[in-house]
Phi, psi and omega in degrees: 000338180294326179272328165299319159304322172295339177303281184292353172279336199266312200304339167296322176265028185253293220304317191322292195317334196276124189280354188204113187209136165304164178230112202269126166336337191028240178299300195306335163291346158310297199298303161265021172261289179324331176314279189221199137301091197209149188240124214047184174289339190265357220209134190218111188120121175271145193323144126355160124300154195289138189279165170302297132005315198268114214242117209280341158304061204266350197288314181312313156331286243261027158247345177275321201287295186287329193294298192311320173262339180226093195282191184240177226270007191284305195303305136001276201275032163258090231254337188296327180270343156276359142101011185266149163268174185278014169254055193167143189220181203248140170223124174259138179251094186281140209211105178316114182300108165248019198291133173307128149307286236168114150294153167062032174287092174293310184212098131329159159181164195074186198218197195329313205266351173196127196221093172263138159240150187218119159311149197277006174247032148090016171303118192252133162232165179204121185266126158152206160315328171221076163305148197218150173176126193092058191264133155206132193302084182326329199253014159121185167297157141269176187258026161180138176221152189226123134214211208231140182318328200229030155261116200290341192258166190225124134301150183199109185271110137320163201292341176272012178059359187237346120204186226238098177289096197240128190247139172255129198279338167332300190276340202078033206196126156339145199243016180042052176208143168212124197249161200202122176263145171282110164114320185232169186233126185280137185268304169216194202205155179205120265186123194270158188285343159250058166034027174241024149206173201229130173237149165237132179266161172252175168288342172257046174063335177314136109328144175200104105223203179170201198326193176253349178263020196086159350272179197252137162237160173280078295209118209285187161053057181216125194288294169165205195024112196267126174253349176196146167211149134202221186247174167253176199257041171232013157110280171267045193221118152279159160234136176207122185271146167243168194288324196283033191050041149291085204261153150216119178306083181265118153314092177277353164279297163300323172123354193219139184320091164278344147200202198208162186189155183196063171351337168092196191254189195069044171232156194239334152215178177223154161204167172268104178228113181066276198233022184227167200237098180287104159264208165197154213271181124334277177292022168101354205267199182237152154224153148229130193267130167270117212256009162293290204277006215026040183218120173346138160240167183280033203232180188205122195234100188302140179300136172086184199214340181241143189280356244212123173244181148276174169198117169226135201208109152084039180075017175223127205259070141275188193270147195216075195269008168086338210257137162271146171211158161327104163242142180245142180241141222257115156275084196304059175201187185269118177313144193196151158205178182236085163250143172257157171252165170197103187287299173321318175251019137069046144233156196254124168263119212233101185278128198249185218274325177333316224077024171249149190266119162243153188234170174215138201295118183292312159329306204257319169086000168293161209276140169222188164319177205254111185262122161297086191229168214245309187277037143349101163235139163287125221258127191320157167256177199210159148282007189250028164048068120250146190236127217226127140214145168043071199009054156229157208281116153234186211216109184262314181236183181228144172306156173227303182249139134215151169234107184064233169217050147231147211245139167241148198238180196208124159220129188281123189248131200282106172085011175234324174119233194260153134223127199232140145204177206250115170244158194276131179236152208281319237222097181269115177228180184218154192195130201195068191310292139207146211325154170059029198247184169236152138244163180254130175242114145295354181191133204255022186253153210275344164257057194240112198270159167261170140285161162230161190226146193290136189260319168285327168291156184277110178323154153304149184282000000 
């Protein structure tokens, strides 16, 4: 019995010793499973069936997502995908691509190929190989969650930072383990690419890790102020820089220091990407250390990996790719305008597809001031927006398309964009001045040729 007791006095001082160790429900996980139905202690209620919404893909959305609003220009000359009819036209825009996620957003975390979010009343979805939904943190949001496309685990840091909440994403369930630092507070979490180690930082720069369910060491010889730590990209190696350019190799299957390297000081951030460590200087410039070979390389590696970023701002989670594209929006009445004539200020008035008024110079067909005149008439329409006064031709749109004989015409409005709708024409050809283009007409005399502007390139804002 002595030895049994010694036993359990030193395995009692090892768990101690250990700064970061799971915690298991025990008794009390009995105790509220009798209660009610629950799964663990942070999480309550077992998941749903996957709502019909939750999409396992998200890169695949949100191309359904972009696809839907900013078709491409091929899609333009489709009259069947773009879906307008002769009661109703098209307005193409450039428009920055922003499509919404998701609202009422406390914290995120991961990107396109694997995404979790949790709502502010603590709600968890998961986007990605093993999407999850209906989870939710009884003690509130948390304030940071991590995992990786191809890790079955998801971390979640509680509102005190001091733990770590691990959900197994397979089942959709809590994995009823939790590590909890004593004493300190977690800064950030880094999830090895098949998820079967976990490293953590503090605030005060320590490293702690192993598995990803636990328990954790601490991981020695790092001076503090962390500028980069993760995995390499075979898995089992953390790498982690400290500001004074301190590199260290940790084994996580032995458990131990496998070398040390030490770039000297002047860098002012760091990252890990695959087997290389990108800093950057005090002055801007770049370096990249190669952690195969331990040696500076020749390389220039652009930040992030994916082109399609996030943006969260005010509880609102969307895409934020930098890109302007063409968005269309399905305007439900009959393509129309109003142009006037004024034989006294020799100009044209144009009520425009916008609902905006521009006026033009009768002469010239340039866009000019805005003119006051008594003698307005109104000049007949066609479907083809051509108009005859005072024996000249003007052309408000232009063909863009024909397939047989349906035609699509195009007119351009200055600070509004494309308006495209479809006429039936007597007569069948095919036509296509050139691909993926529009035209812009900027002059409104009908023998004035327009531009045309490439539809594949990224439009002006």
């Amino acid at each position: 019995m002595s030895t049994i007791r010694c036993m359990r006095e030193i395995l009692l001082f090892v768990i101690l010793a250990v700064v970061l160790a799971p915690h298991s429900l025990g008794a009390q996980a009995a105790q509220t499973e009798s209660r009610r139905q629950v799964v663990g202690e942070s999480y309550i209620e077992p998941p749903p069936p996957s709502a019909p919404e939750l999409v396992s893909n998200l890169k695949d959305y949100m191309e359904q997502r972009l696809h839907a609003y900013y078709p491409s220009a091929q899609e333009i000359y489709d009259s069947a995908s773009t879906g307008f009819g002769p009661f109703s036209y098209v307005r193409l825009k450039p428009v920055k691509t922003t499509p919404i996620l998701a609202g009422d957003i406390a914290v995120y975390g991961g990107g396109l190929e694997a995404l979790a979010i949790m709502s502010k009343d603590s709600r968890l979805r998961v986007w990605g190989k093993y999407p999850c939904s209906g989870l939710r943190m009884v003690n509130g949001p948390a304030k940071l969650l991590e995992l990786t496309p191809n890790s079955p685990w998801l971390a979640a840091l509680d509102k005190d930072r001091s733990t770590i909440r691990m959900v197994d994403l397979k089942s959709c369930r809590s994995a009823n383990v939790w590590l909890r630092a004593k004493n300190k507070k977690i800064h950030a979490i880094q999830f090895s690419r098949f998820g079967d180690w976990v490293a953590v930082e503090t605030d005060n720069g320590e490293i702690f890790a192993g598995p990803s369910l636990g328990p954790l060491k601490p991981i020695p010889n790092l001076a503090g102020g962390m500028l980069a730590f993760g995995f390499s990209s075979y898995d089992g190696v953390l790498i982690a820089m400290d500001s004074d350019g301190r590199i260290v190799f940790w084994g996580m299957r032995p458990g131990k220091l496998l070398g040390e390297m030490n770039l000297g000081k002047g860098f002012k951030t760091a990252r890990i990407e695959d087997d290389n460590l990108v800093l950057e200087r005090n002055d801007g410039t770049q370096k990249v250390w190669n952690v195969i070979t331990r040696a500076f390389v020749d390389a220039k590696i652009k930040p992030g990996k994916e082109h399609v970023k996030l943006k969260f701002s005010n509880g609102t989670l969307s895409l934020d790719n930098k890109i302007t594209r063409w968005k269309k929006t399905v305007i439900m009445r009959h393509p129309s305008v109003m142009l006037y004539y004024s034989k006294s200020k020799n100009s044209l008035k144009l009520l425009d597809m916008d609902d905006s008024t521009h006026y033009y110079n009768a002469t010239t067909g340039v866009p000019q001031r805005e003119a006051n005149a008594s003698d307005w008439v109104l000049l007949p329409d066609n479907d083809k927006s051509t108009y005859t006064a005072n024996g000249k031709k003007y052309r408000l749109a232009d063909l863009a398309y024909q397939k047989g004989h349906k035609a699509l015409f195009c007119r351009y409005v200055p600070r509004s964009g494309f308006f495209l709708w479809w006429v039936s024409e007597p007569d069948s050809r095919d036509f296509l001045a050139k691909k993926g283009s529009l035209p812009k007409r900027t002059c409104v005399l009908d023998d004035t040729p327009p531009k045309w502007v490439d539809l594949t390139a990224e439009p002006l804002p």
